[in-house]
Structure formats: C-alpha cells, structure tokens
N, C-alpha and C positions, 0 to 999 in steps of 0.2 A: 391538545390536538392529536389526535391518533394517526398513526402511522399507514401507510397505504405498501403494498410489497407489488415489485412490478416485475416480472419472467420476459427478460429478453431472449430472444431465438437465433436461430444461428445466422440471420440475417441482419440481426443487430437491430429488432423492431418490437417494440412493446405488443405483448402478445394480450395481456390483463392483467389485473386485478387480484390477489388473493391477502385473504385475510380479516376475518371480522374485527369489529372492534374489539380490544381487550382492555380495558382501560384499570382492572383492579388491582392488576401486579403492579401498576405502574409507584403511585410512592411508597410500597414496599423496596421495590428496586433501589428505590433513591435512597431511603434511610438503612437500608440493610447492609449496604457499601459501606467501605471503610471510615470513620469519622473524623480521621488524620490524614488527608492529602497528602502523597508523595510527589516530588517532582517525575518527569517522565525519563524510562530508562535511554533510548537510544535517540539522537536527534540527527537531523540532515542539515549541516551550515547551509548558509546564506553564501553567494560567493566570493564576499569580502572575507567570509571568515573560514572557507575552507582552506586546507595545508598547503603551502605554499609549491610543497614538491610532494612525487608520489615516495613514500618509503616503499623499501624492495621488497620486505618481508613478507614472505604466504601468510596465507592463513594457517591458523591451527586450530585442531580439532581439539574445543574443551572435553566433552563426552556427552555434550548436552542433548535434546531432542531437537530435529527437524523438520522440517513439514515438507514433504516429497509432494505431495497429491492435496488438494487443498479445493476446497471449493469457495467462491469470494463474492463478497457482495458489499455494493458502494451504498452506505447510508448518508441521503445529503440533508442536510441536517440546518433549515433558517429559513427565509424567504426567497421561496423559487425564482420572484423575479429580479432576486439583487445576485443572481449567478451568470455569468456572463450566458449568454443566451445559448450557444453550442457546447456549453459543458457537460449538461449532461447527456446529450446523445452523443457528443466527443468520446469522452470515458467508457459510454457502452462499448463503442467501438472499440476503443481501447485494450480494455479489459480483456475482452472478445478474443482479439485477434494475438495478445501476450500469449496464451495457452499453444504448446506445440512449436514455438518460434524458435529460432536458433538463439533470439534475444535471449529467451529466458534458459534456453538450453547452456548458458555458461553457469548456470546453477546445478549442474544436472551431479560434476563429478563431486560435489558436496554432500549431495542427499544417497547418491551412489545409484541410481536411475532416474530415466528423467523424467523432472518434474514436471506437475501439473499444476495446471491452474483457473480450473472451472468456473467461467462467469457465471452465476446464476440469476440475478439481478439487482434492480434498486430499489431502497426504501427509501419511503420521502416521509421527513420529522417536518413539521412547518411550525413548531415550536420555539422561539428566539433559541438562536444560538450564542453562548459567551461573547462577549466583547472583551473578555479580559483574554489571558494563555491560561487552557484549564488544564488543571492537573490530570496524571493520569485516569484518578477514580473517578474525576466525573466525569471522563469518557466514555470510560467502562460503564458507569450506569447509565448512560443516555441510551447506550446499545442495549444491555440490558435492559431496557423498557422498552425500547422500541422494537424489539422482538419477543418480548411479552405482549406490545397491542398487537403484534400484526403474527402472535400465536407459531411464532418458528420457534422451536426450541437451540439454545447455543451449542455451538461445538467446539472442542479444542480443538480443532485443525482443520476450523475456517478460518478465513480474514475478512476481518470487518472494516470496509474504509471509510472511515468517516470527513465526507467532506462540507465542511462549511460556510456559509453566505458572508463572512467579514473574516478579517486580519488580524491578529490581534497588536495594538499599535507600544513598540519598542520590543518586538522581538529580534531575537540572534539567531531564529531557524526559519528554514520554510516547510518542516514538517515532521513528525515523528511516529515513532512505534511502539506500543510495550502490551502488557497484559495488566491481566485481574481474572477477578473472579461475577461471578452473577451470585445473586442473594441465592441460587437451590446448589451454589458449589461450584458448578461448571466453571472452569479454566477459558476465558477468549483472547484474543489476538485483537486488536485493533492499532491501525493506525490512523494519527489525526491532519489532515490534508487542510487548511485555511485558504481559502480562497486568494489568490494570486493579480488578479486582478489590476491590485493598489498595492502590490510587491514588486518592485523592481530588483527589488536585491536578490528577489527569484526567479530571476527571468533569465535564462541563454540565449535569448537573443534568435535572431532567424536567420543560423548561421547557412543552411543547404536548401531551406526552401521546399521541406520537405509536402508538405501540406496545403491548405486555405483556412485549416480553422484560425480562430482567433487566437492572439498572442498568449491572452490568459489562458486558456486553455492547452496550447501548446506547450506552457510551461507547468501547467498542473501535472499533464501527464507523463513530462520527462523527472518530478518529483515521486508520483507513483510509482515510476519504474523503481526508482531508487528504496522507496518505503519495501516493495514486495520483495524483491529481491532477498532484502534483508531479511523480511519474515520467515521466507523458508528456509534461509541459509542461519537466521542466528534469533528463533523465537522468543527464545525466553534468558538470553545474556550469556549462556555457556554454550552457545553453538561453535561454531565456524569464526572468530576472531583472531587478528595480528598480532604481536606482543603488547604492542600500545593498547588495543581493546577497537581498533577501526573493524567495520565488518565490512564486507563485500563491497558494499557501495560507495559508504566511507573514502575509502584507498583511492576512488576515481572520481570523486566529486568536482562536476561542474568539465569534466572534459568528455570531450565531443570527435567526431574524426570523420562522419556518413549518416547519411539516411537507415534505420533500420526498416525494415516491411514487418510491420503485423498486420497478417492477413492481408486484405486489400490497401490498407493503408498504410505510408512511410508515413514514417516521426524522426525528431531529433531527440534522440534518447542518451543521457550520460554512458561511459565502458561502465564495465565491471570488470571486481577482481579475479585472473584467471590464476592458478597455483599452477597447471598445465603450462602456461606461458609465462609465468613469473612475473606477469603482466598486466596493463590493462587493455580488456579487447570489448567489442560490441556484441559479437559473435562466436557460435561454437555447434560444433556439429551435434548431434544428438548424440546422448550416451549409448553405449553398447559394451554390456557387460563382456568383458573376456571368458574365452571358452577354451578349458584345458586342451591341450591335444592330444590325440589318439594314443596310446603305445602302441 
C-alpha cells in the first residue's frame, strides 16, 4: 500500500495530496537495512516505571550533535480506523502549535538558540503495522520506504514520528527514539509512538482539564512532547545527558503542574529538564543570545 503525504497549513487543515506512487525503492529499503536488529536506544517509562524521585543533577554537555531547527513530520503507520478518531487531527494540532512555544522553548538554552520545530505534515502507511515491539531497524525502514513511495527524500535533521494503530502487548515503555540509516546513506531521527488507546500505564490522567480531545489522544501527545524534546536536545546518544544517561525528558517523567497553550490549544504536557533552574519547569522564555557591552 503506498503512502499518501498530506501538507498541513497554518490553520492546521489538510491542504492535499503530494506524491506519486513509488513503489520500487520500497524492498530495496527493507532488505538494504541492517540484517541484525538492535534494540532501541532511548525509551520513555511507563508510570509504574518511571524514578521514583527527580535526581538533582543538570545535564551535561557530551559534545554530541543537536537539532536546533528541525522540520517534523508524523507518519501514522496501520489502519486509520483503529486510531482513536481525533488523533490525527489532534497531533496536527499539536505539532503545529509546539513550534515558537515557551514549551518547547526550555530546549532552547541546550541548542544555544531557540529552537524550532517545523510541522510540515502527515504520511499515512495503511500497511499492517507490528503487533509485536519492533526494533529500531525496522522502524527506520518503514520510514525509509515510506518516503521512497511518497518520493521525499530523508534528512538528518528532520524527525520522523511514527505513530501506530496497536500496542504492543507486555511492554515497559510508552514510547521511543533513536536513529539509522536509509539504504542511499542518509542519517534519520525517528521516533516510535504506539497507540495509547489500550495503554493505561500511559495515561496522565485528566488532571487540569485542559482540552476535549479524547483521552488517547491527550495522552499520545503529552508522550510526544516527551520523544521531541529529547530529539533535539539528545539525537544521537551524546547530546545533552545527566551522569546516569536521563535526558531532558527523562528527569521529569510523568510530572505535571498546568495547562501549557500551543498555539490556540492547552494540553497536559510533562516539565522538562531546566539546567537554568536546576529543575523541572513547563516553561521558559525564549532564548536571547547575550550581547557584549560597549567599552
């Protein structure tokens, strides 16, 4: 089944259509990937199994790359209609309205200005998705094929979210992140997003009442918050990390305080780690480089 690419506007409304079919990259992609599955690098607990307590420790700066400026695009990846019905115009939203936020602006003193984060829109795979927890490679090739049919070429510093139509049953996360590569070399970002639905042990709960969407969905996207986050603050394993190896999101899982606003719409979004505050906060003013003074 070929992939379709849909351009949301700044109204957060499908605008069309681009993309012919491509269908001949497609099991090149799949056999070209790795033949040894790794497990996946960075996970999000569940909230049985997040830390009990925050540790104090900042982050610190391995040396590694980050992704300041990013452009993102959510590939939902199974049968449209076993996704809770507001999810994916939820997440447009969503998406949308992260870019420019004070939310996302507690990333900002990490990248060293502040970041972005460009929705550009959704692909829809309607090809089963796993029922099992796929490793990371076959993530990485699904996107790689699915931007072979719908003829986008990859980038290392986009993010690819891939979210899908089931759960997968006996897991300890509700979501994750890492990379690979595409069969012509390119470096991607993705992260793997399971549908929440039939996840309780994903769920925060409707602590502020921030919304109307539905519960799955409210709890999808206070898990996104968490995956991105992390993308741009800690890509590829040597970014922005605490002694133990927590990144950004990590350090504040599953704690809550307010409604954030993106764009028109509030959520219940987990803090982040601030190094500024030694803390976890929701918020942060935009960065602004410092400017010598006169003599």
């Amino acid at each position: 089944m070929r992939a379709s690419f849909f351009v949301v506007s700044a109204a957060v409304g499908l605008t069309g259509c681009m993309g012919a079919a491509y269908s001949e990259g497609r099991d090149s992609a799949a056999t070209q990937m790795s033949a040894s599955p790794r497990s996946h690098r960075s996970s999000m607990p569940t909230r049985r199994n997040a830390p009990a307590r925050i540790s104090p420790d900042d982050l610190n700066n391995l040396g590694g790359a980050v992704i300041a400026e990013t452009n993102v695009y959510a590939i939902w990846w199974g049968n449209r209609a076993s996704f809770p019905a507001d999810a994916m115009s939820g997440m447009d939203r969503f998406l949308t309205g992260l870019d420019g936020s004070s939310y996302l602006a507690v990333a900002d003193q990490y990248v060293g200005q502040p970041a972005r984060t460009t929705f550009l829109g959704h692909l829809l795979e309607e090809s089963p998705s796993p029922n099992h927890s796929p490793a990371t490679e076959e993530v990485v090739s699904k996107v790689c094929q699915v931007l072979a049919d719908a003829r986008q070429a990859p980038s290392s510093t986009a993010l690819y979210l891939v979210f899908t139509d089931g759960f997968p049953e006996q897991s300890d996360f509700c979501a994750w992140h890492d990379g690979g590569r595409c069969p012509g070399g390119q470096r991607i970002h993705v992260a793997y997003l399971p549908n929440l639905a039939k996840a309780p042990q994903c769920d925060p709960g409707n602590l502020f009442q921030c919304n109307g969407l539905s519960e799955a969905t409210r709890a999808l996207a206070n898990v996104t918050a968490h995956e991105v986050l992390e993308m741009v603050t800690d890509p590829d394993g040597d970014g922005w990390v605490d002694p133990s190896g927590q990144e950004i999101a990590d350090k504040c899982a599953w704690r809550f305080s307010s409604c954030v606003s993106l764009g028109s719409t509030r959520w219940q979004l987990q803090k982040e780690w601030s190094n500024a505050d030694h803390a976890c906060v929701q918020e942060k003013a935009r960065y602004a480089p410092r400017v010598a003074a006169a003599p």
